[in-house]
N, C-alpha and C positions, 0 to 999 in steps of 0.2 A: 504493500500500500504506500511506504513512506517513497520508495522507488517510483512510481505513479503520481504522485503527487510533486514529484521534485522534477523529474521528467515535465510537468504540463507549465513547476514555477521556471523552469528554464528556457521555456519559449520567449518567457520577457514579456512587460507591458505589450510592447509593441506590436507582437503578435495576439496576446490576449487579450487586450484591453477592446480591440473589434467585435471581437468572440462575444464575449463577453456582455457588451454593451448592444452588439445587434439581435442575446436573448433576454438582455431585458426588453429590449425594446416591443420584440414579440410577446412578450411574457404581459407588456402595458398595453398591449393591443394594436398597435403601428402594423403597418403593413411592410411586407417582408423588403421591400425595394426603400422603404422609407427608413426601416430599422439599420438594412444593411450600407446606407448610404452614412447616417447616423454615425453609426459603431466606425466605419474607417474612417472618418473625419477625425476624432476621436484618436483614432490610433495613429493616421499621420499627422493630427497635432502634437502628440506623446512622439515621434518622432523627429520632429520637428523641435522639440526642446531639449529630447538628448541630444542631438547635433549641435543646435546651438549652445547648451552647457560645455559637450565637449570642447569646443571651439575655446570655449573660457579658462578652460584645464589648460587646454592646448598652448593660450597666449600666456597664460601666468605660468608658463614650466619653466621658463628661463630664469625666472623668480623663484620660484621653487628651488631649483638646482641650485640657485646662488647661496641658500639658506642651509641647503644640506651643506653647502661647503664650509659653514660654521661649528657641523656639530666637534663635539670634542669627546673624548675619553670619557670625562666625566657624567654624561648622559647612558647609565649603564642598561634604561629601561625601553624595551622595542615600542614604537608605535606599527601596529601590527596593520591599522586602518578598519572601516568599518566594514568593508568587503570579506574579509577574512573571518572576522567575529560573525556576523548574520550567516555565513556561510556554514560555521562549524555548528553552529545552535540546530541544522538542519538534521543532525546526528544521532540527537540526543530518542530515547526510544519511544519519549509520548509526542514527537513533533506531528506525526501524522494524523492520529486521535483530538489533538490539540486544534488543528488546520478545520478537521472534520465539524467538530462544534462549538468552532467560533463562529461558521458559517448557518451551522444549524440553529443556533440562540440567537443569532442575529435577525434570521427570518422568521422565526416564531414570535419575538420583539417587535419586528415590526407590522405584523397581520397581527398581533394584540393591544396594537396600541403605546406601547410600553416606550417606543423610540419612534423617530423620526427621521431615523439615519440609515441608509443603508450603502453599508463599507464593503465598495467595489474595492478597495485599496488592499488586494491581497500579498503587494509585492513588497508591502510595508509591515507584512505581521512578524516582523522578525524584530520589532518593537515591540512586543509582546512575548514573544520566544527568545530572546536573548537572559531577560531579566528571571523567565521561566527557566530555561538551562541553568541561569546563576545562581537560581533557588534549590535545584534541584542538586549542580554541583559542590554547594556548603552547606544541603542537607542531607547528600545521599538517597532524597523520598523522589520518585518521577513521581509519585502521587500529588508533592507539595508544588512540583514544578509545573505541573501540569494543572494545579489549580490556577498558580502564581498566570501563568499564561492566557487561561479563558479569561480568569475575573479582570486582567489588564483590560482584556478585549470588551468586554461589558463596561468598565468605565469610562471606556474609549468614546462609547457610541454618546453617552448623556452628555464629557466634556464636548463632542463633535457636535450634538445639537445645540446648546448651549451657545458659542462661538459664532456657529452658522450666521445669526445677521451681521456680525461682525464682518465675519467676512464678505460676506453679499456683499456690505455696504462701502468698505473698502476696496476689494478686488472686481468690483460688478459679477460676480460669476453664480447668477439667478440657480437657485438648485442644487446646488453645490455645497459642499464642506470637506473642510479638512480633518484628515482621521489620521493621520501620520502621529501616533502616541506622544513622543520624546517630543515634538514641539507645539501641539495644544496642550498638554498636560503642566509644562512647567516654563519652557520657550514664554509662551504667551502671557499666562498669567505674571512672572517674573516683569515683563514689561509694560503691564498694563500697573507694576507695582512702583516701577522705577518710574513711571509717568507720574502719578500720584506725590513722588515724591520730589517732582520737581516741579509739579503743580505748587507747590509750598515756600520754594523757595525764588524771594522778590528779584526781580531781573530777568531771571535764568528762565522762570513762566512764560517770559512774554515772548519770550524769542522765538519766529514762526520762520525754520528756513528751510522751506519743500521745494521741491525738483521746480513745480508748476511757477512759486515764487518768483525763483531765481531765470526762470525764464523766460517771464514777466520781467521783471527789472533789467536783468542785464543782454536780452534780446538775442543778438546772434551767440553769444559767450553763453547763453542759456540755457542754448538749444541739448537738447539730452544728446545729440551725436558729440556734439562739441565737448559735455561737459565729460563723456565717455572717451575720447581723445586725449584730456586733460588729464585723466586721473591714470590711463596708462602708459602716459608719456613720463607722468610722475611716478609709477611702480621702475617703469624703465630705468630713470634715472636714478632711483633711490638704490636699485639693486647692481649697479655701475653694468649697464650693457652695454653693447657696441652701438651707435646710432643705426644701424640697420634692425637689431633685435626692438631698439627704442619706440623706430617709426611701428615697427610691426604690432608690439604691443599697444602702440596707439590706437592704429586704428581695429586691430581685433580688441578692443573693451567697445569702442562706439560702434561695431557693426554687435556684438551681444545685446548694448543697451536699446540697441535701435531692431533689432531682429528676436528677441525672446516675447514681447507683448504679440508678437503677429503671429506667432504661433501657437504662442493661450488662443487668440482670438480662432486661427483653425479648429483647434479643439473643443472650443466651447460650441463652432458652429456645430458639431456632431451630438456634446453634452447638453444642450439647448434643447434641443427635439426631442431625444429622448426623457430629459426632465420636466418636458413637457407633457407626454406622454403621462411620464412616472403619476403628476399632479391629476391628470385626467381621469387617471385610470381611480387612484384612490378615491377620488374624490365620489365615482361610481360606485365603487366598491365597501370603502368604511363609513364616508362620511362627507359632506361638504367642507369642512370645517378640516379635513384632512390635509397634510403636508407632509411631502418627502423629500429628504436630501438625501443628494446620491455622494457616499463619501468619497473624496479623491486625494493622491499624493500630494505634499507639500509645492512639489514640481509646477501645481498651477501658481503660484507665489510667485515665481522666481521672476515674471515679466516686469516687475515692480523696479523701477530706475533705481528708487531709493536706498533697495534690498540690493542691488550690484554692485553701487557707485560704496555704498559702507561693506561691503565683501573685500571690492579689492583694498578698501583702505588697512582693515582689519589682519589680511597677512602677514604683514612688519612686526605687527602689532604682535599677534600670536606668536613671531618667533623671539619679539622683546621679551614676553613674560615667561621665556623659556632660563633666558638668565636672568632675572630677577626673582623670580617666585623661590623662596629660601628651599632648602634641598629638594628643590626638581632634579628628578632621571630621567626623565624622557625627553627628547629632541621631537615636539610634537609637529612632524612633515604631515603623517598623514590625518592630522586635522584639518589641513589644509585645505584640501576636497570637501570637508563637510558645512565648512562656516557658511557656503554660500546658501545649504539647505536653514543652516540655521537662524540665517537676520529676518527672512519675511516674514514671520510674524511678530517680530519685535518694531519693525517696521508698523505693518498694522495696529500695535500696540499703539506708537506713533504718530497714528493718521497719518503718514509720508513724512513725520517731520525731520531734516537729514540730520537735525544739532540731536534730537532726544535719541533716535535712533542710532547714532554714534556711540552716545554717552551709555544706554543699557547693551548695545551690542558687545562694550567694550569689555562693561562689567561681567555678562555672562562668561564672558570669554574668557576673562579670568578665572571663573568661578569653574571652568567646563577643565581647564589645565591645572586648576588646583586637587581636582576631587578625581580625575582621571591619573592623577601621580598618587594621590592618595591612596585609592584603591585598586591599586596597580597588582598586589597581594592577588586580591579576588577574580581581578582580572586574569591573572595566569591559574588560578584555582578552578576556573569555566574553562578555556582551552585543554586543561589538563583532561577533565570532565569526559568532554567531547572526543577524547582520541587523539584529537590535533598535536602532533609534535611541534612543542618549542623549545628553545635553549633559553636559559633563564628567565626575566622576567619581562613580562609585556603588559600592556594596555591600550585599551582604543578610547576618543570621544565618547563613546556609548557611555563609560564610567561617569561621565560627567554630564551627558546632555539629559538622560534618561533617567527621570527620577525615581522608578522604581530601582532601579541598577543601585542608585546612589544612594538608599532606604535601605535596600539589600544588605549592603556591603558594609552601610554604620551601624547596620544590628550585628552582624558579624564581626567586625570588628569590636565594638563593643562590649560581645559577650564571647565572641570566639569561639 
Protein backbone atom coordinates (compact mmCIF):
# COMPACT_ATOMS: atom_id res chain seq x y z
CA UNK A 1 0.00 0.00 0.00
CA UNK A 2 2.67 2.58 1.23
CA UNK A 3 4.56 1.45 -2.39
CA UNK A 4 1.17 2.79 -4.09
CA UNK A 5 0.62 5.50 -2.55
CA UNK A 6 4.39 6.93 -2.83
CA UNK A 7 4.23 5.69 -6.43
CA UNK A 8 0.87 8.10 -7.31
CA UNK A 9 2.88 11.15 -4.41
CA UNK A 10 5.67 11.00 -7.01
CA UNK A 11 3.92 11.93 -10.04
CA UNK A 12 4.06 15.48 -8.50
CA UNK A 13 1.43 18.25 -8.31
CA UNK A 14 1.82 18.76 -11.74
CA UNK A 15 0.67 15.69 -12.86
CA UNK A 16 -1.85 15.21 -10.03
CA UNK A 17 -3.17 18.27 -9.27
CA UNK A 18 -5.34 17.91 -13.09
CA UNK A 19 -6.38 14.41 -11.97
CA UNK A 20 -7.29 15.53 -9.25
CA UNK A 21 -9.04 18.71 -9.65
CA UNK A 22 -10.82 17.52 -13.13
CA UNK A 23 -12.73 14.62 -10.38
CA UNK A 24 -13.72 17.16 -8.30
CA UNK A 25 -14.95 18.86 -10.76
CA UNK A 26 -17.08 15.93 -12.00
CA UNK A 27 -17.72 14.88 -8.50
CA UNK A 28 -19.41 19.12 -8.36
CA UNK A 29 -21.39 18.22 -11.37
CA UNK A 30 -19.24 20.32 -14.30
CA UNK A 31 -19.38 18.75 -17.20
CA UNK A 32 -16.56 16.58 -18.35
CA UNK A 33 -14.83 19.08 -21.17
CA UNK A 34 -15.47 21.99 -18.55
CA UNK A 35 -13.89 19.81 -15.54
CA UNK A 36 -11.02 18.68 -17.62
CA UNK A 37 -10.25 22.13 -19.15
CA UNK A 38 -10.52 23.30 -15.25
CA UNK A 39 -8.10 20.61 -13.68
CA UNK A 40 -5.18 21.48 -16.55
CA UNK A 41 -5.25 25.19 -16.02
CA UNK A 42 -4.74 24.31 -12.67
CA UNK A 43 -1.92 22.15 -13.30
CA UNK A 44 -0.06 24.40 -15.98
CA UNK A 45 -0.43 27.10 -13.56
CA UNK A 46 1.24 24.75 -10.72
CA UNK A 47 3.66 24.54 -13.52
CA UNK A 48 4.08 27.57 -14.36
CA UNK A 49 5.22 28.42 -10.64
CA UNK A 50 7.77 25.66 -10.31
CA UNK A 51 9.46 27.05 -13.32
CA UNK A 52 9.35 30.22 -12.38
CA UNK A 53 10.44 29.48 -8.59
CA UNK A 54 13.00 27.55 -10.10
CA UNK A 55 14.29 30.21 -12.06
CA UNK A 56 14.74 32.12 -8.48
CA UNK A 57 16.94 29.05 -7.06
CA UNK A 58 18.59 29.35 -10.31
CA UNK A 59 19.50 33.26 -10.11
CA UNK A 60 20.34 33.23 -6.35
CA UNK A 61 22.81 30.08 -6.66
CA UNK A 62 25.67 32.39 -7.23
CA UNK A 63 24.79 33.74 -3.90
CA UNK A 64 24.38 30.77 -2.59
CA UNK A 65 27.71 29.22 -3.56
CA UNK A 66 29.22 32.41 -2.33
CA UNK A 67 27.92 31.77 1.28
CA UNK A 68 28.87 28.12 1.32
CA UNK A 69 32.34 29.60 0.78
CA UNK A 70 32.11 30.96 4.25
CA UNK A 71 31.37 27.90 6.06
CA UNK A 72 34.12 26.83 8.54
CA UNK A 73 35.18 23.97 10.65
CA UNK A 74 33.29 25.04 13.38
CA UNK A 75 29.68 24.42 11.90
CA UNK A 76 29.93 20.71 12.94
CA UNK A 77 25.81 20.21 12.25
CA UNK A 78 24.56 19.02 8.45
CA UNK A 79 21.66 21.12 7.10
CA UNK A 80 20.30 18.13 5.44
CA UNK A 81 17.24 20.44 3.69
CA UNK A 82 13.64 19.96 3.71
CA UNK A 83 13.68 17.60 0.68
CA UNK A 84 15.49 14.95 2.55
CA UNK A 85 13.60 15.16 5.82
CA UNK A 86 9.80 14.99 4.01
CA UNK A 87 11.33 12.24 2.17
CA UNK A 88 12.43 9.84 4.83
CA UNK A 89 9.18 10.42 7.05
CA UNK A 90 7.62 8.54 3.90
CA UNK A 91 9.39 5.24 5.61
CA UNK A 92 8.01 5.37 8.71
CA UNK A 93 5.31 2.16 8.80
CA UNK A 94 1.97 4.18 9.63
CA UNK A 95 2.80 6.72 6.62
CA UNK A 96 0.32 4.98 4.54
CA UNK A 97 -2.60 4.24 7.15
CA UNK A 98 -1.88 7.85 8.18
CA UNK A 99 -2.28 9.29 4.16
CA UNK A 100 -5.49 6.94 4.04
CA UNK A 101 -7.43 8.82 6.87
CA UNK A 102 -6.43 12.01 6.72
CA UNK A 103 -8.24 11.83 3.46
CA UNK A 104 -11.14 9.90 4.82
CA UNK A 105 -11.82 12.41 8.11
CA UNK A 106 -11.44 15.14 5.81
CA UNK A 107 -14.54 14.08 3.63
CA UNK A 108 -16.65 12.87 6.28
CA UNK A 109 -15.91 16.64 8.00
CA UNK A 110 -16.86 18.11 5.27
CA UNK A 111 -20.45 16.30 4.18
CA UNK A 112 -21.15 16.91 8.12
CA UNK A 113 -20.67 20.15 8.23
CA UNK A 114 -17.91 20.19 10.75
CA UNK A 115 -15.33 22.16 8.10
CA UNK A 116 -15.33 24.16 5.35
CA UNK A 117 -12.10 23.00 3.90
CA UNK A 118 -11.30 20.72 1.68
CA UNK A 119 -7.25 19.93 1.43
CA UNK A 120 -6.43 19.06 -2.18
CA UNK A 121 -2.84 19.84 -0.67
CA UNK A 122 -1.75 16.23 -0.40
CA UNK A 123 1.92 17.00 -1.43
CA UNK A 124 2.15 19.18 1.74
CA UNK A 125 1.08 16.23 4.39
CA UNK A 126 4.51 15.76 5.13
CA UNK A 127 3.63 18.76 7.51
CA UNK A 128 1.94 16.53 9.40
CA UNK A 129 4.01 13.24 8.85
CA UNK A 130 7.30 14.65 9.68
CA UNK A 131 6.28 15.91 13.38
CA UNK A 132 4.21 12.33 13.31
CA UNK A 133 7.70 10.30 12.42
CA UNK A 134 9.33 12.80 15.26
CA UNK A 135 6.66 11.58 17.68
CA UNK A 136 6.89 8.33 16.90
CA UNK A 137 10.98 8.30 16.66
CA UNK A 138 11.35 9.79 20.67
CA UNK A 139 8.49 7.49 21.44
CA UNK A 140 9.08 4.37 19.97
CA UNK A 141 4.78 4.11 19.69
CA UNK A 142 3.63 4.31 15.58
CA UNK A 143 0.55 4.39 17.41
CA UNK A 144 1.49 7.82 19.02
CA UNK A 145 2.91 8.82 15.77
CA UNK A 146 0.20 8.05 13.90
CA UNK A 147 -2.10 9.92 16.13
CA UNK A 148 0.42 12.86 16.37
CA UNK A 149 -0.18 12.82 12.28
CA UNK A 150 -4.09 12.69 11.74
CA UNK A 151 -4.94 15.05 14.69
CA UNK A 152 -2.14 17.73 12.92
CA UNK A 153 -4.36 17.06 9.91
CA UNK A 154 -7.64 17.91 11.61
CA UNK A 155 -6.20 21.10 13.07
CA UNK A 156 -5.15 21.98 9.98
CA UNK A 157 -8.41 22.19 8.37
CA UNK A 158 -10.32 24.61 11.37
CA UNK A 159 -6.75 26.98 11.26
CA UNK A 160 -7.38 26.68 7.03
CA UNK A 161 -10.88 27.87 7.41
CA UNK A 162 -10.37 30.36 9.92
CA UNK A 163 -7.45 32.27 7.73
CA UNK A 164 -9.45 31.76 4.57
CA UNK A 165 -10.93 35.44 4.29
CA UNK A 166 -7.62 36.51 5.20
CA UNK A 167 -6.45 35.23 2.53
CA UNK A 168 -9.29 35.85 -0.11
CA UNK A 169 -8.84 39.22 0.89
CA UNK A 170 -5.37 39.79 0.45
CA UNK A 171 -4.28 37.21 -2.32
CA UNK A 172 -7.92 37.70 -4.25
CA UNK A 173 -7.97 33.87 -4.76
CA UNK A 174 -12.05 33.50 -4.30
CA UNK A 175 -12.28 29.66 -2.90
CA UNK A 176 -9.40 29.09 -1.92
CA UNK A 177 -7.10 28.53 1.39
CA UNK A 178 -4.16 27.65 2.49
CA UNK A 179 -3.42 24.27 4.21
CA UNK A 180 0.28 24.16 4.18
CA UNK A 181 0.45 23.38 8.36
CA UNK A 182 4.02 24.93 9.23
CA UNK A 183 2.93 28.27 7.92
CA UNK A 184 -0.82 28.83 8.93
CA UNK A 185 -0.25 27.38 12.19
CA UNK A 186 2.60 29.60 13.42
CA UNK A 187 4.18 31.52 10.16
CA UNK A 188 0.91 33.58 10.39
CA UNK A 189 -0.26 33.96 13.56
CA UNK A 190 3.50 34.88 14.74
CA UNK A 191 2.81 37.96 12.24
CA UNK A 192 -0.29 38.97 12.65
CA UNK A 193 1.48 39.19 16.56
CA UNK A 194 4.53 41.16 15.52
CA UNK A 195 1.94 43.47 13.69
CA UNK A 196 0.09 44.08 16.81
CA UNK A 197 3.11 44.84 18.37
CA UNK A 198 4.11 47.56 16.20
CA UNK A 199 0.73 48.76 16.12
CA UNK A 200 1.82 50.08 19.62
CA UNK A 201 4.74 51.49 19.12
CA UNK A 202 4.57 55.65 18.06
CA UNK A 203 6.38 56.35 14.68
CA UNK A 204 7.14 52.89 13.62
CA UNK A 205 2.75 52.42 13.35
CA UNK A 206 2.42 54.95 10.91
CA UNK A 207 4.86 53.94 8.53
CA UNK A 208 2.93 52.46 5.22
CA UNK A 209 5.79 51.34 2.77
CA UNK A 210 3.98 48.75 0.05
CA UNK A 211 5.17 47.78 -3.25
CA UNK A 212 1.74 49.80 -4.72
CA UNK A 213 3.13 52.93 -2.59
CA UNK A 214 6.30 53.08 -3.79
CA UNK A 215 5.16 52.81 -7.03
CA UNK A 216 2.99 55.49 -6.78
CA UNK A 217 5.42 57.98 -5.57
CA UNK A 218 8.50 57.16 -7.12
CA UNK A 219 6.99 56.08 -10.78
CA UNK A 220 9.29 54.53 -13.01
CA UNK A 221 11.80 53.51 -9.91
CA UNK A 222 8.59 51.92 -8.66
CA UNK A 223 7.70 49.90 -11.02
CA UNK A 224 7.80 46.05 -9.47
CA UNK A 225 10.23 45.11 -12.61
CA UNK A 226 12.43 47.92 -11.68
CA UNK A 227 12.35 47.43 -8.02
CA UNK A 228 13.08 43.55 -8.81
CA UNK A 229 16.37 44.73 -10.85
CA UNK A 230 17.21 46.73 -7.85
CA UNK A 231 17.23 44.27 -5.35
CA UNK A 232 19.25 41.63 -7.60
CA UNK A 233 21.72 43.89 -8.73
CA UNK A 234 22.17 44.50 -4.84
CA UNK A 235 22.24 40.52 -3.90
CA UNK A 236 24.93 40.68 -6.91
CA UNK A 237 26.91 43.06 -5.56
CA UNK A 238 26.74 42.28 -1.89
CA UNK A 239 27.91 38.66 -2.63
CA UNK A 240 31.11 40.32 -4.98
CA UNK A 241 30.16 38.66 -8.51
CA UNK A 242 31.58 39.24 -11.62
CA UNK A 243 29.38 42.09 -13.50
CA UNK A 244 28.08 39.44 -15.90
CA UNK A 245 26.69 37.19 -12.85
CA UNK A 246 25.52 40.88 -11.46
CA UNK A 247 23.48 41.91 -14.73
CA UNK A 248 22.06 38.30 -14.68
CA UNK A 249 20.92 38.35 -11.24
CA UNK A 250 19.23 41.53 -12.17
CA UNK A 251 17.22 40.83 -14.39
CA UNK A 252 16.34 37.10 -13.21
CA UNK A 253 14.79 38.80 -9.77
CA UNK A 254 12.48 41.33 -12.07
CA UNK A 255 11.42 38.65 -14.61
CA UNK A 256 10.23 36.38 -11.19
CA UNK A 257 8.69 39.57 -9.75
CA UNK A 258 7.13 40.34 -12.96
CA UNK A 259 6.22 36.52 -14.16
CA UNK A 260 5.09 34.59 -10.71
CA UNK A 261 1.54 36.70 -10.21
CA UNK A 262 0.66 35.49 -14.10
CA UNK A 263 0.95 32.38 -13.38
CA UNK A 264 -1.29 32.27 -9.89
CA UNK A 265 -3.42 34.03 -12.39
CA UNK A 266 -3.33 30.61 -14.98
CA UNK A 267 -4.02 28.69 -12.08
CA UNK A 268 -6.65 30.37 -10.58
CA UNK A 269 -8.30 30.48 -14.12
CA UNK A 270 -8.78 26.58 -13.71
CA UNK A 271 -9.36 26.87 -9.55
CA UNK A 272 -12.17 29.46 -10.24
CA UNK A 273 -14.42 27.13 -12.06
CA UNK A 274 -14.08 24.51 -10.26
CA UNK A 275 -14.78 26.55 -6.90
CA UNK A 276 -17.28 27.57 -8.40
CA UNK A 277 -18.80 24.53 -9.01
CA UNK A 278 -17.57 23.27 -5.56
CA UNK A 279 -20.14 26.43 -4.15
CA UNK A 280 -22.94 25.32 -6.43
CA UNK A 281 -22.89 22.14 -5.96
CA UNK A 282 -23.08 22.50 -1.97
CA UNK A 283 -25.13 24.89 -1.95
CA UNK A 284 -27.76 22.05 -3.72
CA UNK A 285 -26.66 19.63 -1.75
CA UNK A 286 -26.32 20.92 2.21
CA UNK A 287 -27.57 24.18 2.34
CA UNK A 288 -27.62 27.76 0.89
CA UNK A 289 -25.89 29.19 3.53
CA UNK A 290 -23.16 26.44 2.53
CA UNK A 291 -19.37 27.25 1.73
CA UNK A 292 -16.27 25.57 0.52
CA UNK A 293 -12.62 26.19 0.25
CA UNK A 294 -10.62 24.09 -1.64
CA UNK A 295 -7.26 23.91 0.35
CA UNK A 296 -4.20 24.69 -1.66
CA UNK A 297 -0.09 24.83 -1.23
CA UNK A 298 1.53 27.93 0.09
CA UNK A 299 2.90 28.17 -3.60
CA UNK A 300 -0.36 30.27 -4.57
CA UNK A 301 1.43 33.20 -2.18
CA UNK A 302 4.47 33.26 -3.74
CA UNK A 303 3.03 35.89 -6.75
CA UNK A 304 3.02 38.41 -3.96
CA UNK A 305 6.10 41.23 -4.96
CA UNK A 306 6.23 41.81 -1.40
CA UNK A 307 6.99 38.06 -0.21
CA UNK A 308 10.02 38.17 -3.09
CA UNK A 309 11.53 41.51 -2.85
CA UNK A 310 11.88 40.48 1.47
CA UNK A 311 13.02 36.64 0.36
CA UNK A 312 15.93 37.84 -1.53
CA UNK A 313 16.77 40.42 1.20
CA UNK A 314 16.50 37.96 3.87
CA UNK A 315 19.48 35.47 2.54
CA UNK A 316 22.47 37.69 3.92
CA UNK A 317 20.56 37.90 6.55
CA UNK A 318 20.18 34.19 7.40
CA UNK A 319 23.77 33.43 6.68
CA UNK A 320 24.49 36.60 9.29
CA UNK A 321 22.66 34.95 12.14
CA UNK A 322 24.77 31.82 11.38
CA UNK A 323 27.70 33.62 13.12
CA UNK A 324 26.03 35.51 15.59
CA UNK A 325 23.54 33.27 17.13
CA UNK A 326 25.90 32.06 20.33
CA UNK A 327 26.93 28.38 19.79
CA UNK A 328 25.39 27.72 16.21
CA UNK A 329 26.50 24.39 14.36
CA UNK A 330 24.94 24.57 11.46
CA UNK A 331 25.90 26.53 8.22
CA UNK A 332 22.00 26.83 7.53
CA UNK A 333 22.54 26.72 3.11
CA UNK A 334 19.73 24.69 2.96
CA UNK A 335 17.23 27.20 4.40
CA UNK A 336 18.00 28.92 1.88
CA UNK A 337 15.36 27.38 -0.45
CA UNK A 338 12.76 27.49 2.14
CA UNK A 339 12.54 31.38 3.22
CA UNK A 340 10.95 32.07 0.06
CA UNK A 341 7.82 29.52 1.03
CA UNK A 342 8.14 31.19 4.37
CA UNK A 343 7.49 35.26 4.00
CA UNK A 344 3.96 35.19 2.34
CA UNK A 345 2.13 34.94 4.89
CA UNK A 346 3.93 37.13 7.06
CA UNK A 347 3.48 39.39 4.28
CA UNK A 348 -0.25 38.92 4.46
CA UNK A 349 0.06 39.34 8.18
CA UNK A 350 1.22 42.66 6.73
CA UNK A 351 -1.22 43.79 4.27
CA UNK A 352 1.83 44.04 1.79
CA UNK A 353 3.42 46.37 4.14
CA UNK A 354 7.54 45.80 2.92
CA UNK A 355 8.86 47.90 6.59
CA UNK A 356 6.49 45.29 8.90
CA UNK A 357 7.13 42.47 6.68
CA UNK A 358 10.92 42.84 6.82
CA UNK A 359 10.80 43.44 10.54
CA UNK A 360 8.74 39.84 11.56
CA UNK A 361 10.35 38.20 8.50
CA UNK A 362 13.59 38.93 10.04
CA UNK A 363 12.52 37.95 13.45
CA UNK A 364 11.04 34.57 12.59
CA UNK A 365 14.08 33.93 10.94
CA UNK A 366 15.96 34.16 13.71
CA UNK A 367 13.67 32.26 15.71
CA UNK A 368 13.54 29.33 12.64
CA UNK A 369 17.82 29.06 13.04
CA UNK A 370 17.74 29.27 16.69
CA UNK A 371 15.30 26.34 17.42
CA UNK A 372 16.48 24.27 14.29
CA UNK A 373 20.39 24.29 16.06
CA UNK A 374 18.55 23.64 19.11
CA UNK A 375 16.90 20.70 18.38
CA UNK A 376 19.38 19.51 16.07
CA UNK A 377 19.47 16.29 18.86
CA UNK A 378 15.92 15.30 17.69
CA UNK A 379 16.41 16.04 14.40
CA UNK A 380 19.14 13.24 13.95
CA UNK A 381 16.93 11.07 16.53
CA UNK A 382 13.90 11.11 13.40
CA UNK A 383 16.44 10.37 10.53
CA UNK A 384 17.83 7.69 12.64
CA UNK A 385 14.20 6.46 13.10
CA UNK A 386 13.46 6.20 9.50
CA UNK A 387 16.46 4.15 8.26
CA UNK A 388 18.15 7.06 6.77
CA UNK A 389 21.94 6.83 7.08
CA UNK A 390 23.66 9.92 8.53
CA UNK A 391 27.08 10.73 9.80
CA UNK A 392 26.71 12.76 12.97
CA UNK A 393 24.59 15.24 13.57
CA UNK A 394 21.95 17.01 11.29
CA UNK A 395 19.00 19.32 11.19
CA UNK A 396 16.55 20.91 8.66
CA UNK A 397 14.13 24.35 8.87
CA UNK A 398 11.25 21.93 9.64
CA UNK A 399 12.85 22.04 13.59
CA UNK A 400 12.19 25.54 13.41
CA UNK A 401 9.34 26.54 11.17
CA UNK A 402 6.88 23.60 12.22
CA UNK A 403 5.55 24.18 15.51
CA UNK A 404 4.54 20.88 16.27
CA UNK A 405 8.35 19.69 15.53
CA UNK A 406 9.37 22.48 18.00
CA UNK A 407 6.44 21.32 20.92
CA UNK A 408 7.88 17.90 20.08
CA UNK A 409 11.25 18.28 20.78
CA UNK A 410 10.90 20.94 24.05
CA UNK A 411 8.85 18.10 25.62
CA UNK A 412 11.64 15.80 24.89
CA UNK A 413 14.10 17.72 25.69
CA UNK A 414 12.69 18.65 28.69
CA UNK A 415 11.84 15.52 30.02
CA UNK A 416 14.18 13.26 27.84
Amino acid sequence: MLEIIQGIMNLGAVVMLPIVMTILGLIFNMKLGRALKAGLMVGIGFKGLQLVIGLLMETVEPAIQYYKGLETSGFTTVDVGWAAMGASSWSVPFAAPAILLIVIINTILVVTKKTKVLNVDIWNYIHFLIPGTLAYALSGSAAIGLAVTVGLSIINLFIAEKIAPHWIAYYGLEGTTCTTFSFISFTYPFGVLINKIIDRIPGLKDVDISLETVSEKFGFFGDTAIIGLIVGLFLGFLTKQSWQIVMIMGIGIAAVLVLLPKMVSVMMEGLSAVGTGAQNFMKKKVGEDSELYIGMDIALGLGDPTAITTTVILIPLAILYAFLIPNMSYFPVGLLTVIVYIVPLLAMASNGNLLRTLISSAIFLLIVEICANIFAPEATAMMHATGVTVEGTVTDGFFGFNLANIIISLIHSIIG
